[in-house]
C-alpha positions as CSV (number, residue, x, y, z in Angstrom):
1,X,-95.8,129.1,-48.0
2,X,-92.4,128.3,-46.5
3,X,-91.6,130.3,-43.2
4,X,-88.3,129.6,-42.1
5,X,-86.5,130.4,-38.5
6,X,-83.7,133.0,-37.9
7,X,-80.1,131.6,-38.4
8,X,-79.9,132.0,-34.8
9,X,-82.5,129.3,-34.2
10,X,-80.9,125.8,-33.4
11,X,-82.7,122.2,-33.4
12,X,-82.9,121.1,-29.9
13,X,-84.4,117.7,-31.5
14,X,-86.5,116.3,-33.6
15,X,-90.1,114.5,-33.4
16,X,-91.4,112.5,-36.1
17,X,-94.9,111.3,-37.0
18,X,-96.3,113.9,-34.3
19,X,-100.3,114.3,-34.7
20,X,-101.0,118.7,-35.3
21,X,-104.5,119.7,-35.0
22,X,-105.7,123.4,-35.3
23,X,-107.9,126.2,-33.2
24,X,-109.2,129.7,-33.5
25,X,-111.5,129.8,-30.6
26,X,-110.2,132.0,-27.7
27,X,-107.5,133.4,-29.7
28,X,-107.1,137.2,-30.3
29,X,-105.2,136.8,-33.6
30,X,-105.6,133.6,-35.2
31,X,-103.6,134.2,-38.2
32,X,-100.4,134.9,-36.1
33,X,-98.2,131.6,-36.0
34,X,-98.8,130.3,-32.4
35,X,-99.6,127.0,-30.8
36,X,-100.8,125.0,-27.5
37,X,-98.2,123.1,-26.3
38,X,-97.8,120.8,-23.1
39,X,-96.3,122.0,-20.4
40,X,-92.7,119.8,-21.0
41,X,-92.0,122.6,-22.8
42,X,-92.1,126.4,-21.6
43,X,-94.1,129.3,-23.2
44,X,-91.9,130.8,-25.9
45,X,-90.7,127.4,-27.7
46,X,-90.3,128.0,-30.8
47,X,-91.6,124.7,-32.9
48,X,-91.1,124.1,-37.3
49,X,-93.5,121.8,-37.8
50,X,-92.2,120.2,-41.5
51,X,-95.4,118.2,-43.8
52,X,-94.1,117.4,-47.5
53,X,-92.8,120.3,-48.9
54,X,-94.1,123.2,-46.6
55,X,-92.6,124.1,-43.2
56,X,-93.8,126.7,-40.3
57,X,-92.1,128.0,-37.3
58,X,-94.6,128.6,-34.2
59,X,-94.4,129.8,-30.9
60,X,-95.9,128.6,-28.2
61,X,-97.6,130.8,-26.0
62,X,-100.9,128.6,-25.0
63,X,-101.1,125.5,-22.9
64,X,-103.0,122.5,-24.4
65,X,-102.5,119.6,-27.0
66,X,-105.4,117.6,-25.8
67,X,-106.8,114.0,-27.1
68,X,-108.7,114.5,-30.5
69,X,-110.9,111.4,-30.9
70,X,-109.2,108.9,-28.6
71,X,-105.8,109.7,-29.1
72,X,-103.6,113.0,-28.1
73,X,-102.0,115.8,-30.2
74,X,-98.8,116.9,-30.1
75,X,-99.6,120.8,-30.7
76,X,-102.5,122.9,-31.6
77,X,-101.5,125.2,-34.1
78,X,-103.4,128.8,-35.2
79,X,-105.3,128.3,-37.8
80,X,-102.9,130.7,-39.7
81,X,-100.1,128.4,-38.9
82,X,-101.9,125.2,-40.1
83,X,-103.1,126.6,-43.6
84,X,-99.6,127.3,-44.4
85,X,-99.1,123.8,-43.9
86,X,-102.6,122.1,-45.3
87,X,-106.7,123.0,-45.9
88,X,-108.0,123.7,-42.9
89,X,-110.4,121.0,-43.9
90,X,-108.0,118.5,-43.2
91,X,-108.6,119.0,-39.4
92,X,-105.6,116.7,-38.7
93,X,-102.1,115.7,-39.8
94,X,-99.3,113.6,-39.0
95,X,-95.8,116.5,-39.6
96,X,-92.0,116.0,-38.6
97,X,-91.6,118.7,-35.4
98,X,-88.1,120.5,-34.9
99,X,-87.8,122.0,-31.4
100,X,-85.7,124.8,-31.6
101,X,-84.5,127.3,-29.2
């Protein structure tokens, strides 16, 4: 699936090679497009996270992003957000992030 932002979203800038991980635990709705983000950027960031040919816009309304076997993570994603990117399976991925707001 390809979920793309409203016109009115603009790219603040652009990440690549960022490490996204996914979580359900804790969360009331994990099919709804949110992730954890660290706290450079404020709750209600909106983040398209780009991997080959399938895009997602999330919004961030967690803190987190922690280390995942030694090294850290960019975002967290829903799980709802990442399997519109990749099988869950995968666990972890290396994906071009636009910050836009």
């Amino acid at each position: 699936p390809k979920i793309e932002a409203g016109s009115s979203a603009q790219v603040r800038k652009t990440l690549e090679h960022q490490k996204i991980s996914w979580y359900a635990k804790g969360l009331k709705d994990p099919k709804k497009f949110t992730t954890a983000c660290w706290r450079s950027y404020p709750k209600g960031t909106k983040f398209k996270i780009n991997y080959h040919t399938r895009s997602v816009v999330t919004i961030c309304d967690d803190r987190g992003a922690f280390e995942f076997n030694g090294s850290n993570v960019f975002l967290d994603v829903s799980s709802g957000a990442f399997s519109g990117l990749s099988d869950l399976r995968t666990g972890i991925i290396y994906a071009t992030v636009e910050v836009l707001n």
